[in-house]
N, C-alpha and C positions, 0 to 999 in steps of 0.2 A: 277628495273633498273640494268644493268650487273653494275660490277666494270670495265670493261675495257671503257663501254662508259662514264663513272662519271670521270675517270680523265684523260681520252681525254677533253670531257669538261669544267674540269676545269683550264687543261691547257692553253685552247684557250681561256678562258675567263679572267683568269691569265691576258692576253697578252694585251687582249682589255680594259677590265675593269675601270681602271684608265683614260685611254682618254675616254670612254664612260662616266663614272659618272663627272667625269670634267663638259664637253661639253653638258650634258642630258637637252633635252629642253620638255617643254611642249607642248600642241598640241595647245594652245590658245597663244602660243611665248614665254612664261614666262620660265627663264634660274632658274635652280637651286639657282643660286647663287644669282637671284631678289628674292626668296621667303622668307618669313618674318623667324625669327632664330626658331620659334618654328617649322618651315613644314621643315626645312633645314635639308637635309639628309649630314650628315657626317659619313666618317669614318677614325676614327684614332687609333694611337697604343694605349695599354689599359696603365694608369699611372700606375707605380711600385709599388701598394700597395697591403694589406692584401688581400687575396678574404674576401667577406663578410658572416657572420653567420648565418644571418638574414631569417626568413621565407619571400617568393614570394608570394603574394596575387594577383591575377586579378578580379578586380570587373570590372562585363559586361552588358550592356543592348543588346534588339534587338527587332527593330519591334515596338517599340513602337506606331508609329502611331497619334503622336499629345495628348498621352496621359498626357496634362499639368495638370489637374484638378484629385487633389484625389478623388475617390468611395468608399463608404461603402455601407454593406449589412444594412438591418431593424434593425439587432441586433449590430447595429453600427460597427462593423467589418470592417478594412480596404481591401475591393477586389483589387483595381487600386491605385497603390503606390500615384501618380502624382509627379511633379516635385518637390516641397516643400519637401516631404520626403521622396524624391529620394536625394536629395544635402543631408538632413541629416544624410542620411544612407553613402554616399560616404564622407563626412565630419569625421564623425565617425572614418572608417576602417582608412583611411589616416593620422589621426592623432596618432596611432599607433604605436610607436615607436621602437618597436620588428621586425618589415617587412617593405619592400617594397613594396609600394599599387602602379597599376596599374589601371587605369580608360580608359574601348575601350566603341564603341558599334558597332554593324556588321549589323546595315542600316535599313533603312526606319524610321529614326527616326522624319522626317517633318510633311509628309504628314498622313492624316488619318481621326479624326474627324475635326467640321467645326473649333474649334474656333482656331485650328491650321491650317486649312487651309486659312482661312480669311487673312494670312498675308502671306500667301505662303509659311508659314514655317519660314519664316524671326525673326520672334519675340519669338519663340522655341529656333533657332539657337543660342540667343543672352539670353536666360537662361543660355544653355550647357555651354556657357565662362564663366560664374557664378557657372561652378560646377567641374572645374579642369581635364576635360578630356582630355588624351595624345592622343587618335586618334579615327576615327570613318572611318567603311569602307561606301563603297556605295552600297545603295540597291539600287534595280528600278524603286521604288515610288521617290525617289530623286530625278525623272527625270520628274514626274506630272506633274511639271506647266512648265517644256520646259529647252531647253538647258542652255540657258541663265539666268536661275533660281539658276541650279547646279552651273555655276561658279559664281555667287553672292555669295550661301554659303559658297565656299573659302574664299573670300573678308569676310564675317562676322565674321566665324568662328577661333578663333585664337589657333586652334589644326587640324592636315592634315587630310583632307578627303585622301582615300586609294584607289585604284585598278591598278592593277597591268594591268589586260586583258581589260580595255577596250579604246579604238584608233579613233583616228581622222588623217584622212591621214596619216597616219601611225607612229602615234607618240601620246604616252599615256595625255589620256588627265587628269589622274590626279597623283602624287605619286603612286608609286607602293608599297614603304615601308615609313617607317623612325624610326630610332632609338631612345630610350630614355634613357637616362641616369640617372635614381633618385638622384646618389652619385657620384661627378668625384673623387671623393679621394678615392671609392671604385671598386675595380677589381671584373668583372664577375659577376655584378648589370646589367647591360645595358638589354634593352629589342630592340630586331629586330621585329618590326611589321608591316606586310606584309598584303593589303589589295586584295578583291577578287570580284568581281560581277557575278553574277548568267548573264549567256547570254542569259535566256527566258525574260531578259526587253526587248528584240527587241519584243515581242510582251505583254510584261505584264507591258507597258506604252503607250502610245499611240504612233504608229508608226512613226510622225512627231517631236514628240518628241526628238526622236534619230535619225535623218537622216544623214547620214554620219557617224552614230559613229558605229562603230563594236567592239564586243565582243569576244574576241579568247579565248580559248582552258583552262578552267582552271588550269585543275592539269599542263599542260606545261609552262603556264605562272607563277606560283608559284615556279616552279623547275628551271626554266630560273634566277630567280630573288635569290634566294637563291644559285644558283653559282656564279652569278655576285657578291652578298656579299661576298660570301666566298674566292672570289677571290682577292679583293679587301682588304678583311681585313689580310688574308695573306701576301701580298704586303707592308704593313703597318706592320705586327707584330702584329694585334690585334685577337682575340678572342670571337665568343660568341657563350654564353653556352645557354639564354633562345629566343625562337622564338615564337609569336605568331601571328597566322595567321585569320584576322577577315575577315571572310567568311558570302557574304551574298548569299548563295549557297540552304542549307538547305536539308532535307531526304525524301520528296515527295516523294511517290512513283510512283507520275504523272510525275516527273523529268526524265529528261535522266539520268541513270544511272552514266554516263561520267560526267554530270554537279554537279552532288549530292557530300555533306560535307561530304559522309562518306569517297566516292572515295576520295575527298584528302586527309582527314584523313588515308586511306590505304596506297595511294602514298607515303604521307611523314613519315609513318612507315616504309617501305621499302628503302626510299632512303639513300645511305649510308652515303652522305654527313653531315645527320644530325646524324649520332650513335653515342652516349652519351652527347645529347643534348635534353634540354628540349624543348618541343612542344605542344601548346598546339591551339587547334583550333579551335576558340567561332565563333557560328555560328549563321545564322539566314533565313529570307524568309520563313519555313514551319512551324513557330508560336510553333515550337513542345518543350516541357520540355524533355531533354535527355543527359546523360552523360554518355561515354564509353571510353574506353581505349584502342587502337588501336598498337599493337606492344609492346615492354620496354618502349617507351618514348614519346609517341602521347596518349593529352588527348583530348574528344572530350567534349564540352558543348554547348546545347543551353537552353535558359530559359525563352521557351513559348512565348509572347508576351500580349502587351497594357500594360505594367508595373505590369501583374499580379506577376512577381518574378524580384530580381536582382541577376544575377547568380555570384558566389564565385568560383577561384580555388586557394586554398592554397599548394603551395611547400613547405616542412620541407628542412630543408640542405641536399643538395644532394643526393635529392629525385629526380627520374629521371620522373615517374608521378605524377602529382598531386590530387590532391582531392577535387572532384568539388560537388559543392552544390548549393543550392536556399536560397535564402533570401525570406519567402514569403512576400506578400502582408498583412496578417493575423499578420504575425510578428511583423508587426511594424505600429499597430493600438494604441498602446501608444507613438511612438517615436514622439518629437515633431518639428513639421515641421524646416526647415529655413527659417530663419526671412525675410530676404532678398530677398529667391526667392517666399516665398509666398506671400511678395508685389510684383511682378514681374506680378505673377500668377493672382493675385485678379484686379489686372489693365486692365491686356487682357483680365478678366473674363467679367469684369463691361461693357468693351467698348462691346463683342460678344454679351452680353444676351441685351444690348437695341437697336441691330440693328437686333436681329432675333426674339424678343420675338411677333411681329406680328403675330396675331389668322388665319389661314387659315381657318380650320373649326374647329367649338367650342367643339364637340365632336368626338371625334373615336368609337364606339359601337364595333369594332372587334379591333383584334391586328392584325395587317398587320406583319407578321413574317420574318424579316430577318437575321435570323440566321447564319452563314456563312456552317455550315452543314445540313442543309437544301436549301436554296436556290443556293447553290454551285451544291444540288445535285439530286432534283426532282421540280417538278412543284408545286410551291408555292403561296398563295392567294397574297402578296405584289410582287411578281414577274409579277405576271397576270394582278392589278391592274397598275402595270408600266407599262408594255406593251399594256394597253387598251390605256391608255393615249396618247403614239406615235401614236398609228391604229387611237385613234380619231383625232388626228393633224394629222393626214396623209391623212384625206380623205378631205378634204380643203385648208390645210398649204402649197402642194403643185402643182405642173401647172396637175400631174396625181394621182388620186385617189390610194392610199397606198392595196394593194390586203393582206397584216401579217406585223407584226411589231415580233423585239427581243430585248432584250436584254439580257446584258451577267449577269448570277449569281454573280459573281465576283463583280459586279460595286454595288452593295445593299449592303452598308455596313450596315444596322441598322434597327433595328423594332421600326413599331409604335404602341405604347402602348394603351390597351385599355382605353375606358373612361379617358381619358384625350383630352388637346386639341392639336389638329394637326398644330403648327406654322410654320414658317419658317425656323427657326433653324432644325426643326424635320425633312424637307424634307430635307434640306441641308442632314442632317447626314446620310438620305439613298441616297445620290445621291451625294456625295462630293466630285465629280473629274471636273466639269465644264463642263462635257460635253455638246454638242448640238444633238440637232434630226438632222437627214438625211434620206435622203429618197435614193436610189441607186438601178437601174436596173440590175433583175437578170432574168436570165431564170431557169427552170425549175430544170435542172441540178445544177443549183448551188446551188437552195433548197436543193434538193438530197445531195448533198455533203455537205451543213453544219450543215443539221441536223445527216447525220452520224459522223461526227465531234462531235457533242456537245453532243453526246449517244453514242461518243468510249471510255468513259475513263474506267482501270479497276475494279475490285468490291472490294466491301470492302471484309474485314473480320474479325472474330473478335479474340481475343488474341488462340484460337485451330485453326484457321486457315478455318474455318468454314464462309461459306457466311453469309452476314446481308442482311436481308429481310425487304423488305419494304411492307406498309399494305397491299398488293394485293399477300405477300408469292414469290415477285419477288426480285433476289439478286440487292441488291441495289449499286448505282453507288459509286466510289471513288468523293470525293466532287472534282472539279474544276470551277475553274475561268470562265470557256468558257463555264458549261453550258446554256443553252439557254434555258429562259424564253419567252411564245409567246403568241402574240393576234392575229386572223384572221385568223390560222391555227390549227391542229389537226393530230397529230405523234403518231400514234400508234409501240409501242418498244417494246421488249425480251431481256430482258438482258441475259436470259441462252444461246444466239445464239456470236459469234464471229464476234467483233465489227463493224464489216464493213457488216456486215450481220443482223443487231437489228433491222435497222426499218424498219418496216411491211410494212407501210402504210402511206402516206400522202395525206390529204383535205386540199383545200384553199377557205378562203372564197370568194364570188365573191361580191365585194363591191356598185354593182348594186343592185343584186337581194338577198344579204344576206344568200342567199346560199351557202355550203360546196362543191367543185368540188374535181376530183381529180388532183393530179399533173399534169400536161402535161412536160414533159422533155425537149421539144421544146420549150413551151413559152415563152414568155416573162409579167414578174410581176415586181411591185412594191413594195420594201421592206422598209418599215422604222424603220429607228436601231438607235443607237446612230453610233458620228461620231470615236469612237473608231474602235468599228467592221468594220465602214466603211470603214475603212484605213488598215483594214488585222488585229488587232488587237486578242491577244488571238490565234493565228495563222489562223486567218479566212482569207486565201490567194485567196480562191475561192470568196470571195466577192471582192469591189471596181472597180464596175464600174462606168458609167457617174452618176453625183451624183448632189442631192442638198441640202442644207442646210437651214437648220431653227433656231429657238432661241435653248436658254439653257433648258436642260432636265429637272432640278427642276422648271423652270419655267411654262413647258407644264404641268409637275405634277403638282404641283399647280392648274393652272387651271381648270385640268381636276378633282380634288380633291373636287370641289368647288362646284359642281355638281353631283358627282357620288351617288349611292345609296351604300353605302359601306355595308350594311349589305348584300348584294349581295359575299361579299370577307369574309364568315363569317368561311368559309373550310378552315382550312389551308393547306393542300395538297390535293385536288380538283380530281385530275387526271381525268382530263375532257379534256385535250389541249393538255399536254404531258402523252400517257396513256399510263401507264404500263399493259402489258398483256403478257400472254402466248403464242406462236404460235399456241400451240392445241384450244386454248379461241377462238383465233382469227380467225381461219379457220372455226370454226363452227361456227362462227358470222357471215359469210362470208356466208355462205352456208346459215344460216336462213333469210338473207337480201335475197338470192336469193330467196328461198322460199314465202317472202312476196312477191316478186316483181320481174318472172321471165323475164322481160325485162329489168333490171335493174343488169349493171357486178358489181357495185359500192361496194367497202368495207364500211361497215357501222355497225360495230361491236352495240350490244344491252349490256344493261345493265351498260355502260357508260354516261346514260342522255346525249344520244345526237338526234336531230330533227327526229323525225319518218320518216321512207323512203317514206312512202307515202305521204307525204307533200310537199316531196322537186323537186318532177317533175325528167323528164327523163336527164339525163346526161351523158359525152359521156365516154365512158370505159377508166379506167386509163391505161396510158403506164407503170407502172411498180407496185409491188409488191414486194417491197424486200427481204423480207424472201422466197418467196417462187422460191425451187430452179427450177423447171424449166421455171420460167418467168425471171429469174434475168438476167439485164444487167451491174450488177457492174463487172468491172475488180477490178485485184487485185492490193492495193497499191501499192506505190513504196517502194524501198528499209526500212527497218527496222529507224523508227524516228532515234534512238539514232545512227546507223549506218551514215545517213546521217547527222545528229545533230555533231557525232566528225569529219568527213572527212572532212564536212564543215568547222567547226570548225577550225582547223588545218592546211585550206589551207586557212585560213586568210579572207576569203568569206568576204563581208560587209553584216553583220545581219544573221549569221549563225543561225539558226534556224529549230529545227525538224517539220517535217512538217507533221501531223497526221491527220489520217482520206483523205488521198487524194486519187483519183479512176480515172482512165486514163485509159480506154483500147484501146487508140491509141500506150499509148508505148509497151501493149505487141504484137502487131501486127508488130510496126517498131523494135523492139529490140530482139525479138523474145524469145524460152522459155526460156532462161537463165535466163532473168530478169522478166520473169512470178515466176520461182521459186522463186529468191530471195524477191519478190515481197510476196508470197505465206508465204514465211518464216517472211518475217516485219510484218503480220496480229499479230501473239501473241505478238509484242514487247508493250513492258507500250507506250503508249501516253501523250505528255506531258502536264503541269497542266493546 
């Protein structure tokens, strides 16, 4: 940022500021000055005392996820802190009488397993007051069980939920900061803590969820908010020196660049407003352990998530960075709990395990594996197993027979264990968001389009920079949210081709005759998904059409559990439904299918255990082949995700959001090549998670 635009700025802000913070109302009606004294933002001149000596502590959570109950390994080892010896550890630091302890957490701290979700977070929230925390930002699981949820947990919680960027008619609908003061007799203690939201909850919550509510611009909304203070404390005489910014952002590299913690983290190294001001910006959303230093005075941490660490930043005196660390999980397998909240803990334990502990089926023979980097990111046996389940509620549940079902990697939170028994609880845990089945008409095209979607993210790679290969020597996918687990269909992919270019190939079964057809682009099928995807979620913008709706997800699984031959799911990555293959594999699979069967155009790659061609009768030639370029009808996407993801952004859109994987070649006909190029050029942008 120039200096001539930072004190134009902060001039004009100078001006305002004071009538703006006065008068600053919430988006739910609630005035500043209604909010209870703990969420009450003030700012006043600093008392005329000593500055302070004392070492700066922020102790931080993130992401936790409903992680109430501690975990240990075989060798009794603490892995998952829980809340018991999470208070004791924040207990601990606090009592310290050398520093000032600071207690944030930077979101999703509700929702996650069941026995937190059982109470919709409610009974979580009303630990946290039991453990002294000054503020917590919002993630996008916050918004799980619906709007009306979030604002309960203001009402419960008696420390401010934070963000800055996100609006309801045009008015935040929650704090965007508030200050804390450890010491009023001490100068140049106070903490400014500014909270953040990641704007992929318009699609990384269920889109009904958030209806009306928009997400703007992060790095601008944090820089907005940080001149209004400074403006306002000028005005006053007051001063502050530490700022910390709880960001539920995170370093995805499925993120738009523009949305990403580090980008704030850069931001507010450069802005000048804050030089010679401590910064420090605890983060969260990408589960990741990471701490770096960003400029003289921006430190950056996040610490992983489900309470595997409690992350630590200590300031020595007039120390302009700090020094951030982990508390493990490992560390504090002797500390012992608190008394208090592990009665807390054992009460909601007692109530969850006698209303889930009902037997589904009495044995599991396989482990249904869901792992969040696997089923995030290939075709997994408990992904296939849940999606058989919808395809079978879909061929009776609704008024037309289901032709594939999906669902999205993201929503499996949990593996089923082998040899043991399959309850209720256990489905809950992979399937803990409430969703329901839906069935929603698509045509052919919209296939096309979301399976290029759920096969655009980029590849990994591993610390040289080197692609990771998955069993078939194919670079394997970055894990996200949206990819797509499926029953009744068959996507033959290349990851070595340019994302919008991967998939080869698609079969649909035909729920008449059992049979594998190809796509037709013109059709019209029946998809049955959960009601998330339904509604656009994960940025599935190509689905939501006329729809209809059935029971809850774990209930169909259930059923469907109850019956199934599960030693049938005994692969764990099968690649039989989502198959990874080569173009070269593929073409001469292509060519041997013609060989068997020269009346027969049909892809039907061999050596994938799929129905012999001569079984399956004459069918009619597919309308497309995607890799191969001279059959292709894909246009090129629009503009660059993160390009349209900040414009959006920035002009204040309702539910700005990158939209990846999308193929229109009506707009390069109407717009003509200008926006073929720039189109041309969005193909290598990251896609987001």
């Amino acid at each position: 940022m120039k200096k001539k635009s930072i004190m134009f700025s902060l001039a004009s802000t100078a001006l305002l500021a004071p009538a703006l913070l006065a008068n600053h109302v919430l988006a739910d009606g609630t005035t500043a000055d209604e909010m209870p004294p703990v969420s009450r933002t003030e700012i006043t001149a600093n008392p005329a005392t000593v500055e302070t000596d004392k070492d700066v502590v922020i102790l931080h959570t993130n992401d936790v996820h409903g992680r109430i109950v501690e975990e240990k390994n075989r060798n009794g080892e603490t892995t998952v802190i829980g809340d018991a010896k999470l208070a004791a550890v924040l207990e601990e630091e606090s009592a310290k009488t050398d520093q000032h302890t600071l207690v944030v957490d930077a979101g999703d701290a509700f929702q996650g397993l069941p026995i937190s979700n059982s109470s919709k977070g409610e009974e979580r929230a009303k630990i946290l007051n039991e453990m002294n925390y000054d503020a917590m930002a919002v993630g996008n699981h916050e918004f799980d069980f619906g709007l009306g949820e979030v604002k309960k947990y203001k009402e419960i919680l008696n420390f401010p939920l934070l963000s800055t960027n996100t609006y309801i008619n045009g008015a935040r609908l929650f704090e965007a900061y508030t200050i804390v003061d450890k010491d009023k007799t001490v100068k140049g203690d106070e903490f400014v803590v500014i909270g953040v939201t990641t704007p992929e909850t318009a699609t990384k919550t269920h889109p009904k969820n958030v209806e009306g509510v928009e997400f703007r611009d992060p790095v601008d909304e944090v820089n907005k908010v940080i001149a209004e203070i400074e403006a306002k404390a000028a005005a006053v005489g007051a001063e502050y020196k530490n700022y910390v910014i709880l960001a539920h952002l995170g370093v995805d590299s499925t993120t738009p660049v523009a949305w990403r913690g580090s980008t704030l983290a850069e931001a507010l190294a450069a802005n000048e407003v804050l030089k010679g001001k401590r910064v420090v910006v605890i983060d969260g959303h990408s589960h990741t352990v990471e701490s770096k230093p960003y400029g003289t005075n921006v430190t950056y941490n996040q610490t992983g998530s489900y309470l595997h660490n409690v992350g630590k930043v200590t300031y020595k005196t007039k120390d302009l960075l700090g020094n951030p660390t982990q508390i493990t999980a490992k560390s504090v397998t002797n500390t012992v709990p608190n008394a208090k909240i592990e009665a807390l803990v054992k009460q909601i334990k007692d109530k969850y395990d006698a209303e889930n502990a009902k037997v589904v089926v009495e044995n599991s023979p396989v482990e249904l594996s869901g792992d969040r980097e696997n089923v995030r990111v290939r075709e997994t046996n408990l992904g296939n197993i849940v999606a058989d389940a919808l395809y079978d509620y879909g061929q009776t549940g609704f008024a037309h027979k289901s032709h594939l079902a999906v669902t999205n990697g993201g929503g499996l939170r949990e593996t089923i264990a082998k040899d043991k028994p399959i309850t209720k609880g256990s489905i809950i845990a992979v399937l803990p968001f409430g969703n329901i089945i839906s069935q929603i008409t698509v045509t052919g095209q919209n296939i096309q389009d979301m399976f290029t979607k759920s096969l655009g993210s980029i590849l990994q790679v591993d610390q040289d920079g080197k692609p990771v290969l998955d069993q078939n020597g194919q670079p394997l996918l970055e894990a996200s949210g949206g990819f797509l687990q499926i029953s009744g269909a068959k996507v033959y992919y290349d990851t070595n081709l340019p994302a919008e270019k991967r998939v080869l190939g698609i079969e649909i079964k035909d729920p008449e005759t059992g049979k594998y057809e190809p796509l037709d682009l013109t059709k019209t099928y029946y998809l049955a998904t959960n009601d998330f995807l339904a509604a656009g979620g994960d940025g599935y913008t190509m689905l939501g059409g006329a729809r209809e709706e059935g029971p809850s997800m774990d209930e169909v699984f259930a059923d469907f559990l109850k019956t199934a031959k599960l030693e049938d799911y005994a692969d764990v990555n099968p690649n039989r439904r989502t198959i990874s293959i080569s173009q070269a594999d593929y073409e001469k699979m292509l060519q041997q299918g013609k060989d068997e069967n020269p009346n027969e155009d049909l892809p039907n790659p061999g050596g994938v255990e799929l129905p012999s061609r001569r079984n399956r009768g004459p069918v009619a030639k597919p309308a497309v082949y995607g890799a191969q370029a001279n059959q292709m009808t894909y246009a090129a996407p629009k503009a660059s995700a993160l390009a349209t993801a900040t414009a959006t952004a920035k002009s204040s859109s309702k539910n700005a959001l990158p939209e990846t994987g999308s193929k229109d070649s009506a707009l390069l006909s109407i717009f003509g090549a200008s926006l073929a190029l720039l189109g041309l050029a969005g193909m290598k942008k990251t896609e987001d998670k």
